[in-house]
C-alpha positions in Angstrom: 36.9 -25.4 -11.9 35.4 -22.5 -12.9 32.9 -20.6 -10.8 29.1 -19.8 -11.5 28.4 -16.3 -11.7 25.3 -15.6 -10.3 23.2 -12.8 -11.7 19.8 -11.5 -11.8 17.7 -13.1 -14.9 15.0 -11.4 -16.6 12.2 -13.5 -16.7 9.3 -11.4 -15.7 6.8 -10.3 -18.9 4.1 -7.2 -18.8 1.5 -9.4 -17.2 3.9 -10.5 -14.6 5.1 -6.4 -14.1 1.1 -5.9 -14.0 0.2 -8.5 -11.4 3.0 -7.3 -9.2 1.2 -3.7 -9.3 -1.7 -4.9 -8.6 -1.5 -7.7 -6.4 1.0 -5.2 -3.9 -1.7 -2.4 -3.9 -4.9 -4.4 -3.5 -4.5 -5.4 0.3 -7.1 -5.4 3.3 -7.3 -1.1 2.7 -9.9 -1.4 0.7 -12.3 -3.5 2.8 -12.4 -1.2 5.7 -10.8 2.3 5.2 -14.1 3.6 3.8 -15.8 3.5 7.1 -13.2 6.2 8.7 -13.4 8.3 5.2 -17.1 8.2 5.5 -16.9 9.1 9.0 -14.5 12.1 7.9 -16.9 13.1 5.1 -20.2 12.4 6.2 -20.8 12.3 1.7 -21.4 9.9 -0.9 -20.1 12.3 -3.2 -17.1 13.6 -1.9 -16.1 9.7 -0.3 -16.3 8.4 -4.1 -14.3 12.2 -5.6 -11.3 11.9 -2.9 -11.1 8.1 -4.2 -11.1 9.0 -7.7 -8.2 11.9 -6.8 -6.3 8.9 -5.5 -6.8 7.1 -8.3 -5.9 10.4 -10.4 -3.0 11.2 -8.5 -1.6 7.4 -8.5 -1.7 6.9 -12.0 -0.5 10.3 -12.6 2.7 9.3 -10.2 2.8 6.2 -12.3 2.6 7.4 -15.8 5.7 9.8 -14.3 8.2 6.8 -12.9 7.9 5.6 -15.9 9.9 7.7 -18.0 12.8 7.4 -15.1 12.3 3.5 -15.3 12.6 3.6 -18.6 16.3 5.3 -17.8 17.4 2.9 -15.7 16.2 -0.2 -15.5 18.2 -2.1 -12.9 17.2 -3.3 -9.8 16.5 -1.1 -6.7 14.1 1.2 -8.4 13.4 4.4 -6.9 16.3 3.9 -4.7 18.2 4.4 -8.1 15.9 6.8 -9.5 16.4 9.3 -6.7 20.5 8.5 -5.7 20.4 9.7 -9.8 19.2 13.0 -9.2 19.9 13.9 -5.5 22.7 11.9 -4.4 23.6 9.3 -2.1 22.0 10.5 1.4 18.8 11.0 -0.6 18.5 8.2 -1.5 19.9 5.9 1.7 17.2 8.0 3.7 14.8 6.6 1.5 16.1 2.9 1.8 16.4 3.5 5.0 12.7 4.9 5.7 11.4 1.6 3.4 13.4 -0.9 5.4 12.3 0.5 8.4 8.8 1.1 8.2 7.6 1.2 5.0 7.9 -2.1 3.1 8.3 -4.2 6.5 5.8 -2.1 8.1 3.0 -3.1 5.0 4.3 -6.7 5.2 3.8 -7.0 8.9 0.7 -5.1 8.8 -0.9 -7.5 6.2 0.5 -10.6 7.7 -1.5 -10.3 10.8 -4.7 -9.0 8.8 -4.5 -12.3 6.7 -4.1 -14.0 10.5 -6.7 -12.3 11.9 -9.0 -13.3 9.2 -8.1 -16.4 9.3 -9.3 -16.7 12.8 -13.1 -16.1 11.8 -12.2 -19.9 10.7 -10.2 -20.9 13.7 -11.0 -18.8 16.9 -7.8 -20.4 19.1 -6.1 -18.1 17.1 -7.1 -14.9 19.1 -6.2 -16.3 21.9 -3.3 -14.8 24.1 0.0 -16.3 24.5 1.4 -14.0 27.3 0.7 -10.3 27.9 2.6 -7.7 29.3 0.3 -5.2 31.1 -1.8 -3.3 28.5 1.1 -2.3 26.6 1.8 -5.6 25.1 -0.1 -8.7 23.6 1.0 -12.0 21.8 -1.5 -14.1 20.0 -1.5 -17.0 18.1 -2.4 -14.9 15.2 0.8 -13.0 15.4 2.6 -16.5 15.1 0.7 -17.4 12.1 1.2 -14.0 10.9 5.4 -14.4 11.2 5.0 -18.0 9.5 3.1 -16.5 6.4 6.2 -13.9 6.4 8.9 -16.7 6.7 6.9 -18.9 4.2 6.6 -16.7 1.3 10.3 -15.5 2.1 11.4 -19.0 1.8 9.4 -19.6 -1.7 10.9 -16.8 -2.8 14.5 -17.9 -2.3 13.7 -20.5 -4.2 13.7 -18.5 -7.1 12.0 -15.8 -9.2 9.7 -18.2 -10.7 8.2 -19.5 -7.8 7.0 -15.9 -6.5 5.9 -15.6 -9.8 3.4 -18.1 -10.1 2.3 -17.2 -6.6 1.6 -13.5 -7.2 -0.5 -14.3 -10.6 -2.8 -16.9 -9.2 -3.3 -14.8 -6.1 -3.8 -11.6 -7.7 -5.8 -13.4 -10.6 -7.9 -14.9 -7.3 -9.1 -11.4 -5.7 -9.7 -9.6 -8.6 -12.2 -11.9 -10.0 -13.5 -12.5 -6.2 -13.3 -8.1 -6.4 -15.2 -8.2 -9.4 -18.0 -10.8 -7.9 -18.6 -8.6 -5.3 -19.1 -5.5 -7.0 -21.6 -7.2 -10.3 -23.6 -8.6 -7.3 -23.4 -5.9 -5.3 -24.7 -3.3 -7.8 -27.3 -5.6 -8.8 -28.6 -6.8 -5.4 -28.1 -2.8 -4.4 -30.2 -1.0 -7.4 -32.6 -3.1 -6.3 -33.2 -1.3 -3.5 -33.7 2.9 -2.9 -30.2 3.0 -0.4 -28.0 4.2 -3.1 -30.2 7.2 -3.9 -30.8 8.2 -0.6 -27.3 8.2 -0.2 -27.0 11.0 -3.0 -29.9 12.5 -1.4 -28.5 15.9 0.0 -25.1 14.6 -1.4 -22.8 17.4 -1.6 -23.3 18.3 2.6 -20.2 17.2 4.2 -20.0 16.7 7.7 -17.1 14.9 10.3 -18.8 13.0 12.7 -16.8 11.7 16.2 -17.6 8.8 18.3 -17.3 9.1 22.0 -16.8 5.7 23.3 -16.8 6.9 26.8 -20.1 8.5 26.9 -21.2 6.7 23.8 -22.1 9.8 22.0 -22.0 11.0 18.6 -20.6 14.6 17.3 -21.3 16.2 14.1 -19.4 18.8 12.7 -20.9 20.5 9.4 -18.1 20.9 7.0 -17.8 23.7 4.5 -14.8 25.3 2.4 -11.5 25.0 4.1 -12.9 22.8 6.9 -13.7 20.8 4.0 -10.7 20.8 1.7 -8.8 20.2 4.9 -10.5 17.2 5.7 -10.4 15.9 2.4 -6.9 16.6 2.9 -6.9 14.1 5.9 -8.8 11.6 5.0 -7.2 10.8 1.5 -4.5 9.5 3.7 -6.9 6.7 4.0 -7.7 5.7 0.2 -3.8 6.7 -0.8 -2.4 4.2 1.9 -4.8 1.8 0.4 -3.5 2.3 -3.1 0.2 2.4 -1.9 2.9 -0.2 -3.1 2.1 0.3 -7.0 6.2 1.2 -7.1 7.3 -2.1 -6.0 7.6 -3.3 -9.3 10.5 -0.7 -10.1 12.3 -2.0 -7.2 12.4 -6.1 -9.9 13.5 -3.8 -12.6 16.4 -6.2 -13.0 13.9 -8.9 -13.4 11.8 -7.7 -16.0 12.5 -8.7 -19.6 12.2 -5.4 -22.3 12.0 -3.4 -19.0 12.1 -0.1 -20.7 8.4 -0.9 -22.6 7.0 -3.7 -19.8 8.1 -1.1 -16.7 6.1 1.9 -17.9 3.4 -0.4 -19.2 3.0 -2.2 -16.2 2.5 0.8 -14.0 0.0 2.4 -16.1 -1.9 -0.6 -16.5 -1.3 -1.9 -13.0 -2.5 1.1 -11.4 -5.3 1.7 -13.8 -7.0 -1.2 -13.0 -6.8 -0.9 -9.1 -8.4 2.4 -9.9 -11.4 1.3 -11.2 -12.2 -1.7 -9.2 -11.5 0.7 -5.8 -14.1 3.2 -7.6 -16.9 0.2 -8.3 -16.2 -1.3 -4.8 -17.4 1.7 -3.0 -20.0 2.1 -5.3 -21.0 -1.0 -4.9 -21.0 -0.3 -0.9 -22.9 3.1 -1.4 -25.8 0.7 -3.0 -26.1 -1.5 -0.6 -25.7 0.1 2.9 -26.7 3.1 4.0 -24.0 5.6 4.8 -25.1 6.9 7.9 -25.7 4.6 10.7 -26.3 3.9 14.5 -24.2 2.3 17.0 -25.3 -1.2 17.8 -27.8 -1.6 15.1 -27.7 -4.4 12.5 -26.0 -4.6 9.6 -27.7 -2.7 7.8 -28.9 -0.4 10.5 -24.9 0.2 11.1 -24.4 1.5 7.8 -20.8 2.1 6.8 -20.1 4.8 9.2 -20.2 2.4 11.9 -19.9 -1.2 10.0 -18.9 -3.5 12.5 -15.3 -3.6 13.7 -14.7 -1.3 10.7 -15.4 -3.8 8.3 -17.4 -2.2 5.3 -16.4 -5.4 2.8 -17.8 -7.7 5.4 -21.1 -5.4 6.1 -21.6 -5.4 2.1 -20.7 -9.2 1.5 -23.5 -9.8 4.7 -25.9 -8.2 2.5 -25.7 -10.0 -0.7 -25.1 -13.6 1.1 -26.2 -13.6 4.9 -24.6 -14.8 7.5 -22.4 -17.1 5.1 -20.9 -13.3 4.2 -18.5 -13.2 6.7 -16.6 -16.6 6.1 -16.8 -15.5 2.1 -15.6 -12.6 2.5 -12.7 -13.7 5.1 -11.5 -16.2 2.7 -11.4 -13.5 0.5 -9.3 -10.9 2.3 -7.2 -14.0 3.5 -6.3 -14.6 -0.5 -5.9 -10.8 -1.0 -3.2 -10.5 1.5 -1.6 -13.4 1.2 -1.3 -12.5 -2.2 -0.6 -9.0 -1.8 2.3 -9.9 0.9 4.3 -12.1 -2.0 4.2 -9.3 -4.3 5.9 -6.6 -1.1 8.3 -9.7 -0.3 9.6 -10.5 -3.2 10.2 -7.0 -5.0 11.5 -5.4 -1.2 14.6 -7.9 -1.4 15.4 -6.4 -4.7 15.5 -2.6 -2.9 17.9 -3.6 -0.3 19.6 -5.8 -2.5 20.4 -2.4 -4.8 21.3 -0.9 -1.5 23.9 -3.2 -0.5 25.9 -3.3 -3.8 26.2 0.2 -3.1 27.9 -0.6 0.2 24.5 1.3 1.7 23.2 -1.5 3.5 24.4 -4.8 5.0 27.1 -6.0 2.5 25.4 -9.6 2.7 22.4 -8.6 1.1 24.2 -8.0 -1.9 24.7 -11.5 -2.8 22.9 -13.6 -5.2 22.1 -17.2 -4.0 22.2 -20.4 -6.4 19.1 -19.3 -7.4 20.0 -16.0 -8.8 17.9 -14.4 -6.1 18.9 -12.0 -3.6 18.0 -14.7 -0.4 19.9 -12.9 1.9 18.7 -9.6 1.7 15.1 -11.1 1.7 15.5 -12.7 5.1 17.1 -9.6 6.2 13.8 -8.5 5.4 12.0 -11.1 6.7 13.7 -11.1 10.5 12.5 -6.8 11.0 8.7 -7.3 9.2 8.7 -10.5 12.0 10.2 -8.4 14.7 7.5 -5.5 13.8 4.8 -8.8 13.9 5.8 -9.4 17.5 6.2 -5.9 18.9 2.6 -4.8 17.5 3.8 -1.4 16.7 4.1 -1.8 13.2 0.1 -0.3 12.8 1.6 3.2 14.7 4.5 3.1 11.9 2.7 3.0 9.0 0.8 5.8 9.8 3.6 7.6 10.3 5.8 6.6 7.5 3.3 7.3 5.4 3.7 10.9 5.3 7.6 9.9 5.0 6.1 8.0 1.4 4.3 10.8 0.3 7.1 13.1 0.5 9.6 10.6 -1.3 7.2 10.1 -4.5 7.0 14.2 -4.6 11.1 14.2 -4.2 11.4 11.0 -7.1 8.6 13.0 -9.7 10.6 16.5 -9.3 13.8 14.6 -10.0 12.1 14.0 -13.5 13.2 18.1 -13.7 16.0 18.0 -12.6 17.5 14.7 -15.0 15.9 16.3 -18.0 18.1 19.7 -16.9 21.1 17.7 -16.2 21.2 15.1 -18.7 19.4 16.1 -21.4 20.7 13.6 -23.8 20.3 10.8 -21.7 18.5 7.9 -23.4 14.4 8.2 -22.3 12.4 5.4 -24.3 9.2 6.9 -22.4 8.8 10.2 -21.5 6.2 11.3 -18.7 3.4 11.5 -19.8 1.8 15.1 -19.9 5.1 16.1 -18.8 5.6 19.1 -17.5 2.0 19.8 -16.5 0.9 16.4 -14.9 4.3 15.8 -13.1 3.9 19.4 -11.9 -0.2 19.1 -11.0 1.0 15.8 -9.2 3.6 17.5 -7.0 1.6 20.8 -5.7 -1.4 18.4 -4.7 0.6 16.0 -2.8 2.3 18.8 -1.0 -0.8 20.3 -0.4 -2.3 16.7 0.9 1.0 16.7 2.8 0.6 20.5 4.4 -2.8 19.2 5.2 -1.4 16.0 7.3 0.9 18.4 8.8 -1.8 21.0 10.0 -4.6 18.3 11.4 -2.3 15.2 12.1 1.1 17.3 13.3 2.1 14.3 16.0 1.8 11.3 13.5 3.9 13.1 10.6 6.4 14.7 12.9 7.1 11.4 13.9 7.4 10.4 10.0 9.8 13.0 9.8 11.6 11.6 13.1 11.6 8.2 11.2 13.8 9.9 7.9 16.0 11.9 10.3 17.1 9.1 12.1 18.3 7.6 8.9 21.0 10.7 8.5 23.3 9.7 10.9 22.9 6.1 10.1 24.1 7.3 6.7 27.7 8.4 7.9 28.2 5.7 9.7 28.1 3.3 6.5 29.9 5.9 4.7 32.4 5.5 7.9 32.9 2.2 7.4 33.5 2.1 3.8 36.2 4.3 4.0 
């Protein structure tokens, strides 16, 4: 009797590639970060510049992979993309650096967002299963949040169908929801004199520091390098938000015409995140005030100080009420679930990569009956559920994302260094704007980078701790291939 072969089938299209960029970047990010850049800030103008640098810089980053998609279009993505030009340990640190924090880091963090919004509908699930000292606290919500994880793992065992249809109505869902809030936020808001007395004054940029012990505020005018330097800072913020547009590389395998739908997909994908980020704090300068008190009302608040950080909510309040908050948890609730399917499903397909490289468990290099690589997805699944439990997984993000930055700087110069060493090597795209936009990306990520490292040194020295570890991780799978 002769054995199936299993293999991976491409039966992803462009609007399938586009709704997996999407639907990973648009998370919870963009309902709160806002308050801490306009804390940073203190400007309408400068919050609503550093998110259009991000969108710049992401689309620019895009527009790049997709010339080294384009060269190989198998699964594992930028795993590929930088073993190609760098080598093996290159490229295991970054596997190792996703697996670790990154990818199960996002999907941990975002499981127990959607959980804790889901509580605005059912309290009980704040409450506290056991605690140990102030260090550590389980909730119900960090149940729920490991069941959403373990649910969408499962559907996506099931086949690449099945997460299919799950990312497109999701993704489909918050962007019209996205889209709802920002028409009837603009109209409700230019209504009303807030969004010009937000400009009023607009390029004055100021940091301003809330003591909760004495329960006073500090404000720190901001001028020239003070000021690039916390724009430097701060975009950590809107770039986190807009993280996870590579993911789709990672289903390369997947994608039917990959060489066009790949390259499409990102600058599409990316492109439209862009703008709606861009409306949606528009839409939040025109209907709150950005400065604020502590305490106030909504409005009174402002963004600085939205409650519990949650600028969406504040806004939503305004254009419905009271009734604001349930909306607008329902809607975060669909944007992470959503957004979590799209980080599960293509993260399998990383490690997956990995392992048929005998640079990860060999396990999770198997294809199940369903041509889907089920192990490495509950490999996956068991460390974002472990992150879930330990509560950490917040601390790691921020600082793996300093990690990420310097991996997309390491992938875009590789772009140099293939078209050096192979220049004959088959390129259906080729970056566009290439040298100068690859190039412009690079020097302003490293100088976002050398800013993280002057004002947050603890948070990306431990970023830098997280890839190091990886090196001697690295010869010990190399030990044990031998």
């Amino acid at each position: 009797m002769t054995e199936t072969k299993h293999e991976l089938k491409r039966s992803l299209g462009l609007i399938d590639a586009t709704s997996i960029v999407a639907g990973s970047m648009i998370g919870s990010g963009i309902f709160v970060v806002t308050v801490f850049m306009a804390r940073d800030l203190g400007s309408a103008a400068w919050i609503l510049i550093t998110w259009l640098i991000t969108g710049l810089l992401t689309m620019s980053a895009a527009l790049s992979y997709g010339e080294l998609a384009g060269m190989m279009p198998t699964a594992g993505g930028q795993f590929v993309y930088i073993q190609r030009a760098y080598g093996k340990l290159a490229s295991f640190l970054y596997g190792w650096t996703v697996f670790t924090v990154i990818q199960t880091g996002v999907i941990a963090a975002v499981a127990v967002t959607f959980a804790n919004y889901t509580a605005v509908f059912s309290p009980f699930l704040q409450n506290e299963i056991f605690r140990i000292g102030d260090a550590f606290v389980f909730k119900n919500s960090q149940v729920l949040a490991m069941f959403s994880i373990i649910l969408l793992t499962y559907i996506n065992t099931k086949g690449v169908q099945n997460g299919k249809v799950i990312q497109l109505v999701f993704t489909s869902a918050k962007l019209i929801a996205l889209f709802a809030l920002i028409v009837f936020g603009l109209y409700i808001g230019f209504h009303t004199d807030t969004f010009s007395n937000n400009f009023t004054n607009t390029w004055d940029a100021s940091a301003t520091v809330f003591d909760e012990t004495t329960k006073t505020v500090t404000v720190t005018k901001l001028t020239g390098i003070a000021l690039a330097g916390a724009i430097g800072a701060t975009i950590i913020n809107s770039l986190f938000s807009s993280d996870a547009w590579n993911n789709v590389t990672f289903i390369a395998g997947e994608i039917k015409d990959p060489k066009k739908n790949i390259p499409r997909s990102l600058f599409l994908g990316t492109l439209i995140v862009t703008i709606v980020y861009i409306l949606a704090n528009v839409a939040y300068l025109a209907l709150l005030p950005l400065n604020g008190t502590i305490d106030g009302s909504v409005t009174e608040n402002g963004i600085m100080f939205a409650a519990q950080d949650r600028v969406g909510t504040a806004a939503a309040n305004v254009i419905m009420g009271n009734i604001g908050v349930f909306v607008m948890a329902g809607l975060i609730m669909v944007s992470t679930f959503g957004c979590n399917s799209g980080l599960i499903l293509s993260g399998g397909r990383l490690f997956y990569a990995m392992a048929k490289d005998n640079l990860f468990f060999k396990k999770a290099g198997e294809l199940n009956n369903n041509d889907v690589p089920g192990k490495a997805l509950w490999f996956q699944c068991v460390w974002a559920c472990i992150l879930c439990v330990s509560g950490r997984y917040g601390d790691l993000l921020t600082y793996a994302t300093f990690a990420s930055l310097l991996f997309y700087i390491l992938t875009i110069y590789g772009i140099f260094i293939l078209r050096k060493k192979e220049p004959d090597a088959e390129r259906p795209y080729k970056a566009f704007g290439y040298p100068i936009i690859p190039a412009l990306y690079i020097i302003v990520t490293a100088a976002i980078c050398f800013a993280l490292l002057a004002y947050k040194t603890v948070e990306t020295g431990l970023g830098l701790g997280i890839v190091a570890l990886g090196i001697p991780v690295y010869y010990l799978f190399m030990k044990n291939k031998e």
